[in-house]
C-alpha positions as CSV (number, residue, x, y, z in Angstrom):
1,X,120.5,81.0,35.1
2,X,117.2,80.4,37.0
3,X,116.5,76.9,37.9
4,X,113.1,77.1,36.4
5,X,112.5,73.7,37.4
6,X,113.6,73.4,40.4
7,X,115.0,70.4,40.2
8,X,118.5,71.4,41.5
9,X,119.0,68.3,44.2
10,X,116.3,66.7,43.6
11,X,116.1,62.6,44.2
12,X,114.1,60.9,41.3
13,X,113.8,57.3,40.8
14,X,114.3,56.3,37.3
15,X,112.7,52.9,36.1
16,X,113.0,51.9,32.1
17,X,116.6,52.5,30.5
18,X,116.9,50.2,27.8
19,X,118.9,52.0,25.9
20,X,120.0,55.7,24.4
21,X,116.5,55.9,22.5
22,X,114.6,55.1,25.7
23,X,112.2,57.9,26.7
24,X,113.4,57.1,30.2
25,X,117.0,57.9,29.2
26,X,115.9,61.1,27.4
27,X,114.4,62.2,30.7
28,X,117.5,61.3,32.8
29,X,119.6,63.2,30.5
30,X,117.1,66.5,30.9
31,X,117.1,65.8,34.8
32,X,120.9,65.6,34.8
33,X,121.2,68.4,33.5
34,X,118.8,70.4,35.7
35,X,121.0,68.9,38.9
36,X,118.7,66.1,39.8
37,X,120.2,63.4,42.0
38,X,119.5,60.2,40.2
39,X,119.1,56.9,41.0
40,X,118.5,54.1,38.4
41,X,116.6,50.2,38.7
42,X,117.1,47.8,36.0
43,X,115.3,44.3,35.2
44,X,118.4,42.3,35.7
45,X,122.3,42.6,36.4
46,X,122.8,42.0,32.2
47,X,120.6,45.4,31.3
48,X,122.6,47.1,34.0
49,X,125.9,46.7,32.4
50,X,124.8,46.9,28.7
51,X,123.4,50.4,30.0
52,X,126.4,51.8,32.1
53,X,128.4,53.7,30.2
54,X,125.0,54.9,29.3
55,X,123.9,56.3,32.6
56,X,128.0,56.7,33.4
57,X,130.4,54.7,35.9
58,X,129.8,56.7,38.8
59,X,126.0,56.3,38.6
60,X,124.1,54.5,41.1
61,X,121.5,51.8,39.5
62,X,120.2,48.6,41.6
63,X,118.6,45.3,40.1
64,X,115.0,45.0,40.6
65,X,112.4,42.4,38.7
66,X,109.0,44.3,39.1
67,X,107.5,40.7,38.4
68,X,109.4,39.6,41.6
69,X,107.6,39.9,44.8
70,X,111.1,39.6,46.9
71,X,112.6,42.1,44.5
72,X,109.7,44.6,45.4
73,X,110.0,44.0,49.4
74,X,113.7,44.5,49.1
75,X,113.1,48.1,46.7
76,X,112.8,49.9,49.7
77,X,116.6,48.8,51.4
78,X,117.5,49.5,47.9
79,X,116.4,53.1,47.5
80,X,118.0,54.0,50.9
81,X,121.2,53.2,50.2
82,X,121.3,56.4,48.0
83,X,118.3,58.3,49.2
84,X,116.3,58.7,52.5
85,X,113.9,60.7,50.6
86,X,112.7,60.6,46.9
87,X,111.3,63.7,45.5
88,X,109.6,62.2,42.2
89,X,109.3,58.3,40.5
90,X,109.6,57.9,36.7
91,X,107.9,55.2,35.9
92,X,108.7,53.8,31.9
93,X,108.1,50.4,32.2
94,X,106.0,48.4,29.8
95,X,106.1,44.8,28.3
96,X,103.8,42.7,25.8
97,X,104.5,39.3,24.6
98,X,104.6,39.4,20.8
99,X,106.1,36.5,20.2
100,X,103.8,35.0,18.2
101,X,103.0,38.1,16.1
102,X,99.2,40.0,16.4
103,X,96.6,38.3,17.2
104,X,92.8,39.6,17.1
105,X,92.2,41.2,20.1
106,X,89.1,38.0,21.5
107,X,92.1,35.6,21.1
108,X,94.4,36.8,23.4
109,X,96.0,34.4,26.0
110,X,95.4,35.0,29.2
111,X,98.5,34.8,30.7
112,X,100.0,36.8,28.1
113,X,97.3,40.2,29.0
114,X,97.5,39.1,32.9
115,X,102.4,39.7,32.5
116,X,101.5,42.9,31.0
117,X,99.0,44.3,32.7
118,X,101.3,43.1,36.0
119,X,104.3,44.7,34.5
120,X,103.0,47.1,32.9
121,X,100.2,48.8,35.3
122,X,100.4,46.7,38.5
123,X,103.9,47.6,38.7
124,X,103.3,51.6,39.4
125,X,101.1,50.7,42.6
126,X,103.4,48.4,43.9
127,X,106.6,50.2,43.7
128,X,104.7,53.3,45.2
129,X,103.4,50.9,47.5
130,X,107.3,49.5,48.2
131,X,108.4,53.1,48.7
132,X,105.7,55.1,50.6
133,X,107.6,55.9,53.6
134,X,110.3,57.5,51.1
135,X,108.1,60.1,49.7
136,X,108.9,63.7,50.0
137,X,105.8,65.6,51.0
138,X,105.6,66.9,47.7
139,X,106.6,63.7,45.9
140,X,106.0,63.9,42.0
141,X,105.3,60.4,40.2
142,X,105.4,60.3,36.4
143,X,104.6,56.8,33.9
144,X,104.3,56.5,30.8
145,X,101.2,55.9,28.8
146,X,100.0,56.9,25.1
147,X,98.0,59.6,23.3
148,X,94.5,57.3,22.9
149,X,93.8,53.9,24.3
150,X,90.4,54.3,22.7
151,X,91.8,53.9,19.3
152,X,91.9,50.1,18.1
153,X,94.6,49.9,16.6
154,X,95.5,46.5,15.1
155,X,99.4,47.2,15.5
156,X,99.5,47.8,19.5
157,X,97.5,44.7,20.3
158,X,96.2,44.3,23.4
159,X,98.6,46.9,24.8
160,X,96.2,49.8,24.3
161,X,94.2,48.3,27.2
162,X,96.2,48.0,29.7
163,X,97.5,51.3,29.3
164,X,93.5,52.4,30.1
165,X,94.1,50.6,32.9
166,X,97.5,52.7,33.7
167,X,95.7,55.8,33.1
168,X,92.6,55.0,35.4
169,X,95.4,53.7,38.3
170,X,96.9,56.9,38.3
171,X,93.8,58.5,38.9
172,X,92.9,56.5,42.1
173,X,96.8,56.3,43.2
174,X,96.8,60.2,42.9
175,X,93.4,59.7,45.2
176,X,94.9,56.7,47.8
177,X,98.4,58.8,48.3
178,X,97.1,61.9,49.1
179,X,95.0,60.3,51.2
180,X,97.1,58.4,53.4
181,X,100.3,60.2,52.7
182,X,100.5,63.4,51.7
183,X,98.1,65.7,50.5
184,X,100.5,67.4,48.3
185,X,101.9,63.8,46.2
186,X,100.9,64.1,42.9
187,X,100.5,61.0,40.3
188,X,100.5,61.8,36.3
189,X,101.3,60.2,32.7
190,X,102.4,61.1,29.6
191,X,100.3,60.0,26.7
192,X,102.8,60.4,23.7
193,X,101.8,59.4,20.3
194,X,104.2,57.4,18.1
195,X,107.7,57.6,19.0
196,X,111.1,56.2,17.4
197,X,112.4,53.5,20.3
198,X,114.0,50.5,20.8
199,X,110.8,49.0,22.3
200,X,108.3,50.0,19.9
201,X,110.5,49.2,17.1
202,X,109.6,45.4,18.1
203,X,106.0,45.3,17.9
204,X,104.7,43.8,14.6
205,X,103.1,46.7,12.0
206,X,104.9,49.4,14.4
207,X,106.3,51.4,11.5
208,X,103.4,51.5,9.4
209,X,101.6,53.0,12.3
210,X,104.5,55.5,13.0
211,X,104.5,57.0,9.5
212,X,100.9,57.3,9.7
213,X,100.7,59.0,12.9
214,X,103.3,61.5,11.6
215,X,101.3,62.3,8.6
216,X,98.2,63.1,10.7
217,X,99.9,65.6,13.2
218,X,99.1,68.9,12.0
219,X,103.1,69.5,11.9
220,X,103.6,66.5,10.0
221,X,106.1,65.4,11.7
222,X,106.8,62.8,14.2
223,X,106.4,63.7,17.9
224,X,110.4,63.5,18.9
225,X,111.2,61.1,21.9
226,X,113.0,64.5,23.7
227,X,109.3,66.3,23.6
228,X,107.6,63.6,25.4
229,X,110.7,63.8,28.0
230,X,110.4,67.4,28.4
231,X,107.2,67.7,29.3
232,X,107.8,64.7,32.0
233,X,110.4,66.6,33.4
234,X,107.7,69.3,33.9
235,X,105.3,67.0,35.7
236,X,108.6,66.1,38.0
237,X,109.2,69.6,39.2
238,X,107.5,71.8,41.4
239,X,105.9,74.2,38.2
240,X,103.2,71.6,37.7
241,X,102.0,71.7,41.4
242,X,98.6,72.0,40.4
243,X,98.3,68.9,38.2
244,X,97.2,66.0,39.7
245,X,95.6,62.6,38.6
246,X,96.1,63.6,34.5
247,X,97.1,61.9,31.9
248,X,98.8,64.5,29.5
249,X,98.3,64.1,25.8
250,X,101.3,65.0,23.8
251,X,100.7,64.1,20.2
252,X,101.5,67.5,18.2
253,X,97.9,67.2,17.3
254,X,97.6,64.3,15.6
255,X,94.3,63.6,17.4
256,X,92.3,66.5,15.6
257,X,93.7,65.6,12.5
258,X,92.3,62.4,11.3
259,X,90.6,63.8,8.6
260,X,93.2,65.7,7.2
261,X,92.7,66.0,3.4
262,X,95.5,64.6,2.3
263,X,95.1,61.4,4.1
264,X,91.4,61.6,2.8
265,X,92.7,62.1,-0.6
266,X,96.7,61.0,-0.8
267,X,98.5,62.3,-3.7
268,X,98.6,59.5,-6.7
């Protein structure tokens, strides 16, 4: 069969396995089995092992703490112990404090928005940053962002921002690293809508906010993790050379359908 994607060989960097129903994993497993060469970082040594008979015994996955500025000078030594060259970066890393459940948006501590924005924004510059020098000409970077961070939604918190703020950063990375590395390097994200994981699973009103969302696509149904994941794996490969600096929404329309009429006027 064709390798449509051309992903045969391919070295792609995989941050964000938490578990089986992590969009990262979802994307590993569609990049295994297009022949990709893959090399996995976790937080600490304790996610590493819940995850490896996960990402399999023979896998290659490092420790590295995006919050950690010796972790991030040391990614680089890390990397080449598998790869000289990486061909793509998925980046599926993201991290609110909810501990003490939602709070209105003005009250907010500070050092709870500055973590997240740090790991889950900051941390795409600086990895790309740690790893410039191991970028194939052609070097695809993927993260991870959702379908609207317009949309206020009481559930996501202060979460919504920061991803605006992942979203603009991959504009002006797409800009910097053509710039000063390759011309041909492209940085997107994935907005997805809604999905069924781990992570979102343990943010207050979450499921409310699920089962609405799946209402309003026009499908009504529930944008599946694997869909997201495919169409990563298409911003990975050399058939999306001519997107650059995007985020793409993938939502099954729920966007346009807010005013469905039967969330207008639900059934009694």
């Amino acid at each position: 069969m064709m390798d449509f994607l051309g992903l045969q060989g391919k070295n792609i960097l995989i941050l964000g396995v938490a578990n089986r129903r992590s969009i990262a994993w979802h994307v590993a497993a569609i990049l295994k089995e297009a022949g990709a060469n893959l090399l996995y970082l976790f937080k600490n040594t304790q996610l590493l092992e819940k995850n490896r008979t996960l990402i399999g015994e023979d896998a290659t996955a490092f420790v590295c703490d995006v919050e950690k500025d010796l972790d991030i000078q040391n990614l680089d030594n890390l990397v080449t112990r598998k790869f000289d060259r990486l061909d793509g970066i998925l980046h599926s890393i993201a991290f609110a404090n909810y501990s003490e459940g939602i709070k209105p948006f003005h009250e907010v501590r500070k050092n709870d928005f500055l973590q997240a924005m740090d790991i889950s924004c900051f941390s795409l510059m600086n990895v790309c940053n740690a790893l410039k020098t191991r970028l194939a000409p052609d070097a695809a970077i993927v993260t991870m962002s959702i379908s609207s961070t317009k949309m206020a939604a009481e559930s996501y918190g202060y979460m919504a921002p920061v991803k605006a703020a992942l979203d603009s950063s991959v504009v002006f990375l797409a800009k910097s690293l053509t710039a000063t590395v390759s011309p041909r390097i492209r940085v997107n994200a994935v907005g997805a809508s809604p999905l069924k994981t781990s992570a979102s699973a343990g943010i207050p009103g979450y499921v409310d906010a699920y089962f609405y969302a799946e209402k309003a696509t026009l499908r009504h149904q529930a944008l599946e993790t694997d869909e997201a994941a495919n169409v990563v794996a298409f911003l990975l490969s050399r058939r999306s050379s001519g997107i650059n600096a995007q985020t793409i929404v993938v939502d099954a329309g729920m966007a346009c359908n807010f005013f469905d009429a039967d969330l207008i006027h639900p059934a009694p």
